[in-house]
C-alpha positions as CSV (number, residue, x, y, z in Angstrom):
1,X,5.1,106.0,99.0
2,X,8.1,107.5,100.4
3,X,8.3,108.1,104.1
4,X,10.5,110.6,106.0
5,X,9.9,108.9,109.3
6,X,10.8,105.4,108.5
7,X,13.8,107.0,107.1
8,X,15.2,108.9,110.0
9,X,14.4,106.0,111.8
10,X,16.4,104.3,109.6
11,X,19.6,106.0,109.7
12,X,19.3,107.1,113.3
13,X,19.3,103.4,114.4
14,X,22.1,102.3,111.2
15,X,24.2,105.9,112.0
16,X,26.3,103.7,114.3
17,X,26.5,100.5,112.3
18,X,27.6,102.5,109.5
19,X,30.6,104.6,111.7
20,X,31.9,101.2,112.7
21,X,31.5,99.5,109.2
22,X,33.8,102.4,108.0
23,X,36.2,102.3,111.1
24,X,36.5,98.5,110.1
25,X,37.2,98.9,106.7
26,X,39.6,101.8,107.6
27,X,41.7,99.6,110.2
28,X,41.6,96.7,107.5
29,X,42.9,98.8,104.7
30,X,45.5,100.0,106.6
31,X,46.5,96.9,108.1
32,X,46.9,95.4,104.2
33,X,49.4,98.1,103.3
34,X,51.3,97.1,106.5
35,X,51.4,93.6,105.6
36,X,52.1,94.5,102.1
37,X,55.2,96.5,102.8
38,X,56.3,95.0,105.6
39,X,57.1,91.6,103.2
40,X,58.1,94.0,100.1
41,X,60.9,95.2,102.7
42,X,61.6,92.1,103.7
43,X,62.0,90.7,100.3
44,X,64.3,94.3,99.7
45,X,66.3,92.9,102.7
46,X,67.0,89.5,102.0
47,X,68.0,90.4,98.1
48,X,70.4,93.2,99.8
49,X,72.1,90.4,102.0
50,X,71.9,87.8,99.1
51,X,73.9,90.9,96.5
52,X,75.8,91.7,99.4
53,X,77.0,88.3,100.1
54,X,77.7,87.5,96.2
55,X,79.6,90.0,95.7
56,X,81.8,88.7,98.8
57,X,82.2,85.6,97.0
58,X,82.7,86.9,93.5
59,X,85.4,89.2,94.7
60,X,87.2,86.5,96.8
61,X,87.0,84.0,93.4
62,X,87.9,87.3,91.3
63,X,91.3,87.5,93.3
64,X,91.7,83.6,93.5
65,X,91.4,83.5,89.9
66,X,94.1,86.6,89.0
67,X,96.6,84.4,91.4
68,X,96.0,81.3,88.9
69,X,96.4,83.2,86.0
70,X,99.6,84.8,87.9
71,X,101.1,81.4,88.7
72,X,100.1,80.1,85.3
73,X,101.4,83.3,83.3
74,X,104.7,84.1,85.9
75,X,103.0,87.5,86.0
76,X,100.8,89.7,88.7
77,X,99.6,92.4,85.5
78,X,98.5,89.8,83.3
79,X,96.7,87.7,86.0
80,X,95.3,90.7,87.1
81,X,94.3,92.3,83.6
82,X,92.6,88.3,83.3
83,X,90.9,89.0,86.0
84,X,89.8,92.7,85.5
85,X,89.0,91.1,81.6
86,X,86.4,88.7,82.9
87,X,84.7,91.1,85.3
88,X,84.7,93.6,82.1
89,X,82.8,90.6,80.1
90,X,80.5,89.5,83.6
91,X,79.4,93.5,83.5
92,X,78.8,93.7,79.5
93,X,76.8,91.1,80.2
94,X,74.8,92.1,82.9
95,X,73.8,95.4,81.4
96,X,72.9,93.5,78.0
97,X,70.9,91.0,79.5
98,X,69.2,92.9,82.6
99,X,65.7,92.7,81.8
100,X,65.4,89.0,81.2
101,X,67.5,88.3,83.8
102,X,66.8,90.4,86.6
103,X,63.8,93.7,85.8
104,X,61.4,91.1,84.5
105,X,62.1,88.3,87.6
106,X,61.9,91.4,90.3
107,X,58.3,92.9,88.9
108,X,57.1,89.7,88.7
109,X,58.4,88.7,92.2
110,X,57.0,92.5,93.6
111,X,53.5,91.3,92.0
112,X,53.3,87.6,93.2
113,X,54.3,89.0,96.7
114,X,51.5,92.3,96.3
115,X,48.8,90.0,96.2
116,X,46.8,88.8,99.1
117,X,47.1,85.0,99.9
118,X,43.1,85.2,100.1
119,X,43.1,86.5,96.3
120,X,45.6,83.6,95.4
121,X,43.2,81.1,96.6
122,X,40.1,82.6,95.0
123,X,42.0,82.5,91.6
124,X,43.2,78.9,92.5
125,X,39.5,77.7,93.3
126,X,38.1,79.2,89.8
């Protein structure tokens, strides 16, 4: 029935199979968490850049605007107090509307981006 020859035969001649099986697995598990930060980082990169670079342009068109509302009004505070008025309203905003419009968009953008592209294609094909 059960022979202890045939298997110590076995797993002396599969010992080394199995090593580099693991070894394999090991390498490829490691090289999926490389790949999958790597492009999380990325993705943290280019959103720093693209925050970084709005904020450029919202503070150029906040200081454009409180020079309209100076030349329209004949006065730098009120101008100014427009101008620190709409950024009061653009932050209310934000804070009341953050998860629709940026915590939900970000997990789901850290999830789409976490998944391998073979993974993707098997849920395509079914």
């Amino acid at each position: 029935m059960y022979d202890k020859d045939k298997f110590s035969t076995f797993y002396r001649d599969n010992k080394d199979l199995l090593k580099e099986y693991i070894e394999i697995r090991m390498d490829l598990i490691r090289l999926q968490g490389v790949r999958m930060l790597s492009r999380s980082f990325s993705l943290v990169m280019v959103g720093l850049i693209v925050i970084l670079l709005s904020l450029f342009i919202l503070f150029f068109l906040g200081i454009a605007f409180a020079f309209w509302i100076s030349d329209l009004t004949g006065s730098n505070v009120a101008g100014f107090t427009s101008a620190a008025g709409l950024f009061a309203l653009l932050l209310i905003l934000t804070i009341i509307f953050r998860r629709p419009l940026f915590q939900n968009p970000m997990i789901r953008l850290f999830i789409n981006e976490s998944i391998p592209e073979n993974e993707e294609e098997e849920t395509d094909t079914n």
